[in-house]
BAGU-303998 format. One record per residue (C-alpha): x, y, z; residue in one letter. Coordinates in pm, 1 decimal. Layout:
REC        u        v        w code
REC        X        Y        Z    A
...
This chain:
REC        u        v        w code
REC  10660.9   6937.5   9245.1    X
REC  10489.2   6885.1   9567.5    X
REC  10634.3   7013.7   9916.4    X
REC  10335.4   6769.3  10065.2    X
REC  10596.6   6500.8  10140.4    X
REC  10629.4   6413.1  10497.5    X
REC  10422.8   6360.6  10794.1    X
REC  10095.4   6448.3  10687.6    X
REC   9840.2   6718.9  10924.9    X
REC   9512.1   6631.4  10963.3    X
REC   9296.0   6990.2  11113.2    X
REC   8964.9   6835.8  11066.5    X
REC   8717.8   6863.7  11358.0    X
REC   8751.3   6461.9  11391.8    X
REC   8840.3   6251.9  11387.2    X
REC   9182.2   6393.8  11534.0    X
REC   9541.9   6358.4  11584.0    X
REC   9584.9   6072.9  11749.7    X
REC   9900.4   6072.0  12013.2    X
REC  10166.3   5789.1  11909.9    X
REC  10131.2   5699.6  12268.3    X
REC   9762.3   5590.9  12250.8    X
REC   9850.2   5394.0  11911.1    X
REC  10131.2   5224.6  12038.6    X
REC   9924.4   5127.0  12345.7    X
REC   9637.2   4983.0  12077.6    X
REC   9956.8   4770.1  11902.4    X
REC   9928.5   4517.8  12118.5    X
REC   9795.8   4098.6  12092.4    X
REC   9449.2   4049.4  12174.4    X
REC   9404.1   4021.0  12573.6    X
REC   9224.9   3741.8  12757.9    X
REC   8801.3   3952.1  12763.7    X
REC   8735.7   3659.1  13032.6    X
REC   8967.7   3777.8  13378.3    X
REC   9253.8   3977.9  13437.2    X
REC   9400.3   4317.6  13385.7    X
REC   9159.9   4427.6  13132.3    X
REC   8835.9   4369.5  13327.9    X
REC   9040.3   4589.5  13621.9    X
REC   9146.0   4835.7  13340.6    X
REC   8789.9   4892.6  13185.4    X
REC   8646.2   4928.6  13546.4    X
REC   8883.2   5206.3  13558.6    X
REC   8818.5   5422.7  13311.9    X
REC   8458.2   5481.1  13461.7    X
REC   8524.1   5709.4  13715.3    X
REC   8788.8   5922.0  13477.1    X
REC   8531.7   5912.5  13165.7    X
REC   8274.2   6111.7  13489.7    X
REC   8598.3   6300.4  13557.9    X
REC   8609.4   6445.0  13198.8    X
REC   8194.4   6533.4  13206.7    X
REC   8267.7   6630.5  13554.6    X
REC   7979.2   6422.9  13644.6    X
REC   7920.8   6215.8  13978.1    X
REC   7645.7   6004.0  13737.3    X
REC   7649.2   5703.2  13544.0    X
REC   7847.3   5599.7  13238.1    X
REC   7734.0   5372.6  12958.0    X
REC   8016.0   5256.0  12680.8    X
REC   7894.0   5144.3  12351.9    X
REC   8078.1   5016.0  12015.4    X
REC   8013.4   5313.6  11786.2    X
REC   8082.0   5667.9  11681.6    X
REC   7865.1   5929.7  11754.9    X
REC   7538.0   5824.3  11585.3    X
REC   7532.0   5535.8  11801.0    X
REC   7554.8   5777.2  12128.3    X
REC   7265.1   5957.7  11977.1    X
REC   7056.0   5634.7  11909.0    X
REC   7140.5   5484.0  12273.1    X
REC   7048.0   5771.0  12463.8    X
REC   6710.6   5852.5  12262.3    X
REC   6635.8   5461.8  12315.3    X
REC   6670.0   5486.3  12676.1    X
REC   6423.3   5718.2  12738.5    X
REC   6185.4   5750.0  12493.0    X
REC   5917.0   5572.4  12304.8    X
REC   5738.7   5560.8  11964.1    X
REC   5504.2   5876.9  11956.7    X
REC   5720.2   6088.2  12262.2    X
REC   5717.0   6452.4  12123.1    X
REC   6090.7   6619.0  12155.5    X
REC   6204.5   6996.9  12138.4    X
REC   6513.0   7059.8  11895.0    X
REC   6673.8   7428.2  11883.9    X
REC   6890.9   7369.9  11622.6    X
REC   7235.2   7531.9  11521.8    X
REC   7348.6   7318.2  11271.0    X
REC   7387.9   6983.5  11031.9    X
REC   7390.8   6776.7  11363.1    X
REC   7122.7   6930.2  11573.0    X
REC   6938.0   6849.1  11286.0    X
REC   7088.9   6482.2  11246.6    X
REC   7002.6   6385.6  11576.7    X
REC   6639.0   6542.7  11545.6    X
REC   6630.3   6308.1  11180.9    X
REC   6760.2   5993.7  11413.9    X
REC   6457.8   6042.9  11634.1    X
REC   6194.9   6076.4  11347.7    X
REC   6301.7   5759.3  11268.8    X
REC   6285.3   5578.5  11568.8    X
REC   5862.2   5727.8  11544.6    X
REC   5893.2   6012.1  11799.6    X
REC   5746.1   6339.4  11710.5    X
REC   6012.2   6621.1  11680.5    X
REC   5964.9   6992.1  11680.9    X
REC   6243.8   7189.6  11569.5    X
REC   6344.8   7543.8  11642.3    X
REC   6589.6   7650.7  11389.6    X
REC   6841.4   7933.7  11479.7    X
REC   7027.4   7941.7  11133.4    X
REC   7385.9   7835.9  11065.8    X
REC   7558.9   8179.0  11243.7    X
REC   7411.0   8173.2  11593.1    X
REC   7391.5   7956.6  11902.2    X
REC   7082.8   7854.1  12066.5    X
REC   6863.6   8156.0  12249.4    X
REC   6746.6   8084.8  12603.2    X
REC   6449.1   8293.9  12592.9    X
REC   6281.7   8134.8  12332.0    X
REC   6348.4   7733.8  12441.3    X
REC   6188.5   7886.8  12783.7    X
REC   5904.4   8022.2  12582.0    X
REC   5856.5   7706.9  12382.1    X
REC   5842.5   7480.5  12704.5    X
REC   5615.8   7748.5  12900.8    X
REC   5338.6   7689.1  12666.5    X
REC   5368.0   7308.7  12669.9    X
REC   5113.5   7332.3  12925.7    X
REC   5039.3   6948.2  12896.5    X
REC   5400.3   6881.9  12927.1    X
REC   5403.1   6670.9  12581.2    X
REC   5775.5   6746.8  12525.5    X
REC   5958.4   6489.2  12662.5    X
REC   6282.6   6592.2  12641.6    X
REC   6490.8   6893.0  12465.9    X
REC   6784.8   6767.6  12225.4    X
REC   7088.7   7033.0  12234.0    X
REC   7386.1   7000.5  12050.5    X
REC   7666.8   7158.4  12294.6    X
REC   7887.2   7263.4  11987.6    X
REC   7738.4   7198.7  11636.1    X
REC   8054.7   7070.7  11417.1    X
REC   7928.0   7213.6  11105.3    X
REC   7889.5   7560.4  11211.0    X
REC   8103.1   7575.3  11544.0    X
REC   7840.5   7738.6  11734.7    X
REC   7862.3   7664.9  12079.1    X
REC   7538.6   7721.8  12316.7    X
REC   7529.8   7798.2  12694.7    X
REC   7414.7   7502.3  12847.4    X
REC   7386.3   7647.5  13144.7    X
REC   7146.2   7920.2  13023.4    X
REC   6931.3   7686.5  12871.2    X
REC   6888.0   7485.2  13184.4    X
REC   6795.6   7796.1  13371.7    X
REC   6520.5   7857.9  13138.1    X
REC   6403.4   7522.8  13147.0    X
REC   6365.1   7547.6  13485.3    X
REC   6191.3   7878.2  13483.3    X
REC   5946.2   7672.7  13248.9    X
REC   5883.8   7463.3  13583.5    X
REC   5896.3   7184.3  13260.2    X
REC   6003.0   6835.2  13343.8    X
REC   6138.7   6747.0  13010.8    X
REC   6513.0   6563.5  13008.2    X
REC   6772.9   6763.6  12892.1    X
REC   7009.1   6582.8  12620.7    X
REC   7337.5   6715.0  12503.8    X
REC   7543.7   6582.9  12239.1    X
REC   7882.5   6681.6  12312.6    X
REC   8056.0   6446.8  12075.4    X
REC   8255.2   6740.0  11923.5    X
REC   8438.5   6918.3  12222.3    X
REC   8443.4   6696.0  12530.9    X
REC   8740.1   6797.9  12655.8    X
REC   8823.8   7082.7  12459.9    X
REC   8515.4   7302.1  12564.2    X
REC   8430.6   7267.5  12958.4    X
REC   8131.3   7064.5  13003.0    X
REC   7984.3   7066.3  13372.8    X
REC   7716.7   6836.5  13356.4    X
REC   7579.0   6796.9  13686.9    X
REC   7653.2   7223.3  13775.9    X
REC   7487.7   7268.2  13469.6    X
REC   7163.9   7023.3  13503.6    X
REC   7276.7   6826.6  13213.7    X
REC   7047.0   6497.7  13214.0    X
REC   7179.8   6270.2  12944.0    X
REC   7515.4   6358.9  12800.1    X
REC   7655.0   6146.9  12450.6    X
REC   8039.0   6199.6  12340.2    X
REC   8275.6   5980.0  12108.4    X
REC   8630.8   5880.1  12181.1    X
REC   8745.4   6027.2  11834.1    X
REC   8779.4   6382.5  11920.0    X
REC   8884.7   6561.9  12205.7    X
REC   8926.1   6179.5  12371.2    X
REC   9209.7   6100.2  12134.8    X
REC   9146.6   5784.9  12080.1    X
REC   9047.0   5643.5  11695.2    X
REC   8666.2   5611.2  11638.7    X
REC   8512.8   5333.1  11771.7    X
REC   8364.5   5399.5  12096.0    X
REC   8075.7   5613.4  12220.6    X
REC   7935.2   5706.5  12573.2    X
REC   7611.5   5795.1  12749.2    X
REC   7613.5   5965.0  13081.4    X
REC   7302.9   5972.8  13242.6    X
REC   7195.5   6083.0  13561.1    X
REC   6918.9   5942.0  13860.9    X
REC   6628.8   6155.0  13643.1    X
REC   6725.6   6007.5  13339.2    X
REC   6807.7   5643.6  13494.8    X
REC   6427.9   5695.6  13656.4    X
REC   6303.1   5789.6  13324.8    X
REC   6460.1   5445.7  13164.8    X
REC   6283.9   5288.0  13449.8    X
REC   5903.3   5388.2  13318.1    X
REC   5971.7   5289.5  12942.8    X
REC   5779.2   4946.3  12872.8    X
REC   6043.2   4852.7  12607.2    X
REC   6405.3   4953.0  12594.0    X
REC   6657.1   4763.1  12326.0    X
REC   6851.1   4477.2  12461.1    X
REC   7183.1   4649.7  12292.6    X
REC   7102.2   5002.8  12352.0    X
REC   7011.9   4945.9  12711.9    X
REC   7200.1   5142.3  12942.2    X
REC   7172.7   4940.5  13250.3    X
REC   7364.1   4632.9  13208.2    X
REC   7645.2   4864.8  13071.1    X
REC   7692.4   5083.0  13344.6    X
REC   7566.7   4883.7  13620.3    X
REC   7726.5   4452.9  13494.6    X
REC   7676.3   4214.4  13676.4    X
REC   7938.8   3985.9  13447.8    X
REC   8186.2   4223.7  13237.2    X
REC   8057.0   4078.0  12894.0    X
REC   7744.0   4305.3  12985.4    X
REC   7945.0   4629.9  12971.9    X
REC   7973.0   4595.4  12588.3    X
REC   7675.8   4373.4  12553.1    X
REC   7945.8   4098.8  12416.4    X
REC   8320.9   4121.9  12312.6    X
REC   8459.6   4424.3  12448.2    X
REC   8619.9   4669.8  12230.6    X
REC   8934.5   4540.9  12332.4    X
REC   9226.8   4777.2  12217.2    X
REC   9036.1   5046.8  12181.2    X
REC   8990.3   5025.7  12558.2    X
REC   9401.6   5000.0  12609.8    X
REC   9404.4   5318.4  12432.5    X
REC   9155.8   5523.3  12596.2    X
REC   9339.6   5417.1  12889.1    X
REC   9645.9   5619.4  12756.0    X
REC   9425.6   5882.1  12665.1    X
REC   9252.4   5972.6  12983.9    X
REC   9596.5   5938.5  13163.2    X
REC   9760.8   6208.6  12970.3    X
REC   9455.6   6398.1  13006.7    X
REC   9377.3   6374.0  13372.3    X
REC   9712.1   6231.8  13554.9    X
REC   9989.7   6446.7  13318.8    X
REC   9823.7   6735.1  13180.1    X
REC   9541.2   6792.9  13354.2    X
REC   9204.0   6872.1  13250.8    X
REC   9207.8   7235.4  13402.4    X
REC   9488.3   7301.4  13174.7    X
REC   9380.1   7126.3  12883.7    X
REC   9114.9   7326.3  12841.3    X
REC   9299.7   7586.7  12886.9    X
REC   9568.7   7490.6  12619.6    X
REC   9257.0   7474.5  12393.2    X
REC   9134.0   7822.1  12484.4    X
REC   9465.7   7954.3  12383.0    X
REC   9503.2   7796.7  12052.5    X
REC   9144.6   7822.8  11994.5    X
REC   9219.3   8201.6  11988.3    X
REC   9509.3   8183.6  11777.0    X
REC   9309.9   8057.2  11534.4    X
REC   9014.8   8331.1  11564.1    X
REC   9300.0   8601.7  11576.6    X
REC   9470.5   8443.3  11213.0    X
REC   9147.3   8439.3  11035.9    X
REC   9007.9   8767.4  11199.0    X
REC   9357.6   8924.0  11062.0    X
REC   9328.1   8797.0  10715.0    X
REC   8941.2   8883.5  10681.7    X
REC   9050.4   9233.7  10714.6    X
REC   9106.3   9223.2  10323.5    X
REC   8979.0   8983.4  10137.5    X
REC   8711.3   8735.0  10161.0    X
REC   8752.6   8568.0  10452.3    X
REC   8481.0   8532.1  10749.3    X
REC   8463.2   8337.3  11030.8    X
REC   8095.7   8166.0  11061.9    X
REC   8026.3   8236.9  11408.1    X
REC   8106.1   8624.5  11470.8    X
REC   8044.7   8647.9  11851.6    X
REC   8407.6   8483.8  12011.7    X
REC   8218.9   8415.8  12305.8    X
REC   7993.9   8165.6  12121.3    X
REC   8282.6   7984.9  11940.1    X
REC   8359.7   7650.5  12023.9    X
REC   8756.6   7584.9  12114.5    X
REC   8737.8   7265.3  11936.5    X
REC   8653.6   7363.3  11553.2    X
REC   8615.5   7710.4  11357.1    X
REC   8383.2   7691.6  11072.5    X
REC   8540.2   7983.0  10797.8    X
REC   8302.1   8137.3  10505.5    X
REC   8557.7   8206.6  10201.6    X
REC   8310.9   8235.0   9892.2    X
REC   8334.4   7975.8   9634.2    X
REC   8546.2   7857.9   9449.7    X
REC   8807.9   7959.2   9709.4    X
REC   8727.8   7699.3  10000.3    X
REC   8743.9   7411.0   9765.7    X
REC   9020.6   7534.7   9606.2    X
REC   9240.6   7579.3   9882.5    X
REC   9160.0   7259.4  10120.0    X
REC   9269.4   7095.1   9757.9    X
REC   9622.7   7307.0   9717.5    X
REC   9664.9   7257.1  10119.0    X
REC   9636.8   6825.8  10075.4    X
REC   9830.7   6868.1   9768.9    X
REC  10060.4   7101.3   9835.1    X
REC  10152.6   7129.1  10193.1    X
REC  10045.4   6813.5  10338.2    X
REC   9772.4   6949.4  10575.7    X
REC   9401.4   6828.1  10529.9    X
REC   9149.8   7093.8  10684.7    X
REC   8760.2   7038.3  10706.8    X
REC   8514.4   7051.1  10436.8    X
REC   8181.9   7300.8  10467.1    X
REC   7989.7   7055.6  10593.6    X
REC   7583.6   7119.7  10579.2    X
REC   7709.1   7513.3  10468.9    X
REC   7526.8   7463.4  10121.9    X
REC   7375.4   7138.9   9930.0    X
REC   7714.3   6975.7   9783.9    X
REC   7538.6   6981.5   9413.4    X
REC   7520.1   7394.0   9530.2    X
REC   7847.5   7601.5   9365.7    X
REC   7820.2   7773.7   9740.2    X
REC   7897.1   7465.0   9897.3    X
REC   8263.2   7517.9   9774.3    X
REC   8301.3   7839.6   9993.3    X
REC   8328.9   7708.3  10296.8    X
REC   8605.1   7502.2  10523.2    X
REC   8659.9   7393.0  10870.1    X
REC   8929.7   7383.7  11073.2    X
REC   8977.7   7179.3  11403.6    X
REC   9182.3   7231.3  11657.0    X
REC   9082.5   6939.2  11944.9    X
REC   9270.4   6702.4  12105.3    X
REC   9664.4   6617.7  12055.5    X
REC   9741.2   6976.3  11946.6    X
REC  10014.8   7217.2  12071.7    X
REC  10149.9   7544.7  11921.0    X
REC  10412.7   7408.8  11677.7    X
REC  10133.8   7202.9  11501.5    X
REC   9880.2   7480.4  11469.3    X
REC  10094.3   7712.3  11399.3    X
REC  10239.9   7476.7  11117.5    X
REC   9854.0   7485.6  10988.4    X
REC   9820.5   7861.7  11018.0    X
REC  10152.5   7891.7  10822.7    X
REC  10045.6   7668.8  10547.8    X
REC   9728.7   7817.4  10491.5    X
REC   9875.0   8142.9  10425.7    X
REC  10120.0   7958.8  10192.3    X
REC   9771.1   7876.1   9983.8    X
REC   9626.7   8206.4   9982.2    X
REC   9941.4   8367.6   9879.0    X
REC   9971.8   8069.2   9604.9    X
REC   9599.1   8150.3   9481.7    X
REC   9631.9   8451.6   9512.3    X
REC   9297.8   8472.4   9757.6    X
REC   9282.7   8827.3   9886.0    X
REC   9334.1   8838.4  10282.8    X
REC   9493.1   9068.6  10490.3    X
REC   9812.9   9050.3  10634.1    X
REC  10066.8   9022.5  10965.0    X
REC   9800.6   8744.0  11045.0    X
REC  10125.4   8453.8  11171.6    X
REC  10238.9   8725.5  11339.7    X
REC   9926.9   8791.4  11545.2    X
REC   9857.6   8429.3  11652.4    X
REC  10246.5   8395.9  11745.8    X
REC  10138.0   8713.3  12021.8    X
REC   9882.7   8486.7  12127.0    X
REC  10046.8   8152.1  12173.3    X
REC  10292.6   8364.1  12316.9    X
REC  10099.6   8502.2  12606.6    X
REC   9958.7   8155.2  12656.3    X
């Protein structure tokens, strides 16, 4: 027997759970991509997209998940034999720093492990003695999904500029825009890339590019930019078809439009992030509980360099394998694999699990996910401490 039955729970860090509201808004006939209400809608979402990256710069919207962010904005501004700076903190800094080796520019990466965020101090020192100013631009991934480290931006770009260095900074905040605040002008943020499938809550299929004067100016000086990648047409048309560079991605569109209004116009975004704090901490208190006995850990020790959107957990293998299989079978809830913990051909690489907590998410759902995956550590009998429900009840309850 299976109690799985029912409406299944998906706490992966993305994509998420996607309000009915936005899906209903999606089930819809294909519009007219000539004139009428969607050219006025798709203007529209520009200055609520800036809203969310609390940004007064440009927006460029691309068909594509996150990769394609990455590609767009490294195609903007830099060419075939540009030298980049990547401190790394995970499987994507390191995915976007693999993206640019491709495209011929020359990376160096600083590697701060799997268990700690990106230190200041040493990008500063790194950029100091560029003396010839050969880095071009410093990649940062704002929270790494695999690891759930999240890095002060804000730090960083103080030691940049203490480095009196003119490189562009880049942030990838595909996996917590709008769960984790992200300032981007306050915080000197040149070139921003998010999806729509996360804390956007909206299915995969669209990616964006902010970018601001610096970066635009930057575009400017590059002798060959791609005619699909190309930021300018996108956020500055002429004719609408040059937004998407062809057929708009039509219902997508429709339910972004449903996602930004519950985000900005019914919720707000002050208090979205908020709910996310809250429920971010739940989760930190539940597995902080049960790791008092037992193998549980959670990746990222420090709280204040967690990200609210996704909590990376170290269980020792076989028991993270072994319980995101009894969770899907048994209770109907799907949680995150370990990805880029361990090699998946390495026995450690079943030892980990993720869970995510972005997006559509209020207390009945998490603490639905909490409750189950208690169920599975009682049901393996996985050592963990205990009076952990009751703990991250206190803190939803405080709110």
């Amino acid at each position: 027997m299976s109690l799985a039955h029912g409406r299944h729970t998906l706490a992966i860090p993305g994509p998420s759970v996607m309000p009915d509201r936005v899906l209903q808004a999606m089930h819809r006939a294909a519009p007219n991509i000539y004139t009428g209400e969607l050219i006025d809608m798709t203007h529209g979402l520009v200055p609520d997209l800036k809203a969310v990256a609390k940004t007064d710069g440009h927006v460029a919207m691309y068909i594509g998940n996150g990769h394609a962010a990455w590609e767009a904005a490294l195609a903007n501004v830099l060419a075939p034999g540009d030298k980049v700076l990547v401190p790394a903190t995970g499987q994507f800094s390191h995915g976007w720093a693999e993206m640019a080796t491709k495209l011929g520019i020359e990376v160096e990466i600083i590697d701060f492990g799997k268990r700690d965020v990106v230190n200041p101090a040493r990008v500063e020192e790194a950029l100091t003695a560029d003396k010839a100013h050969a880095f071009k631009a410093v990649l940062l991934v704002q929270t790494d999904t695999s690891t759930s480290a999240k890095s002060d931006l804000a730090a960083i770009r103080r030691a940049i500029d203490a480095a009196d260095h003119p490189a562009l900074m880049m942030v990838d905040s595909i996996a917590c825009l709008g769960c984790d605040d992200m300032q981007m002008d306050a915080w000197g943020v040149d070139i921003l890339v998010a999806g729509c499938q996360k804390g956007l809550m909206t299915p995969p299929g669209m990616a964006f590019v902010f970018f601001n004067d610096k970066a635009d100016a930057a575009r400017d000086r590059m002798t060959r930019v791609s005619g699909y990648w190309d930021w300018k047409p996108r956020a500055n048309p002429s004719f609408y078809y040059q937004m998407h560079c062809g057929t708009a991605p039509t219902h997508h569109l429709y339910g972004l439009r449903v996602a930004l209004d519950m985000i900005l116009k019914e919720e707000g975004l002050d208090q979205v992030l908020k709910r996310h704090a809250t429920l971010a901490s739940a989760v930190w208190t539940a597995f902080e509980t049960w790791g008092q006995d037992g193998p549980i850990e959670l990746n990222i020790t420090d709280r204040a360099k967690r990200s609210n959107a996704v909590t990376s957990i170290r269980i020792g293998a076989p028991y993270g394998t072994q319980l995101r299989d009894w969770l899907t079978d048994q209770a109907g809830v799907t949680l995150g694999i370990g990805l880029g913990m361990a090699p998946s051909d390495d026995p450690a690489w079943h030892g980990f699990f993720r869970v995510g907590h972005m997006g559509h998410l209020n207390t009945h759902m998490l603490m639905g996910t909490l409750g189950s995956i208690e169920a599975g550590l009682t049901a393996l009998q996985i050592p963990h401490g205990k009076g952990a429900l009751a703990a991250a009840a206190e803190v939803c309850a405080a709110g």
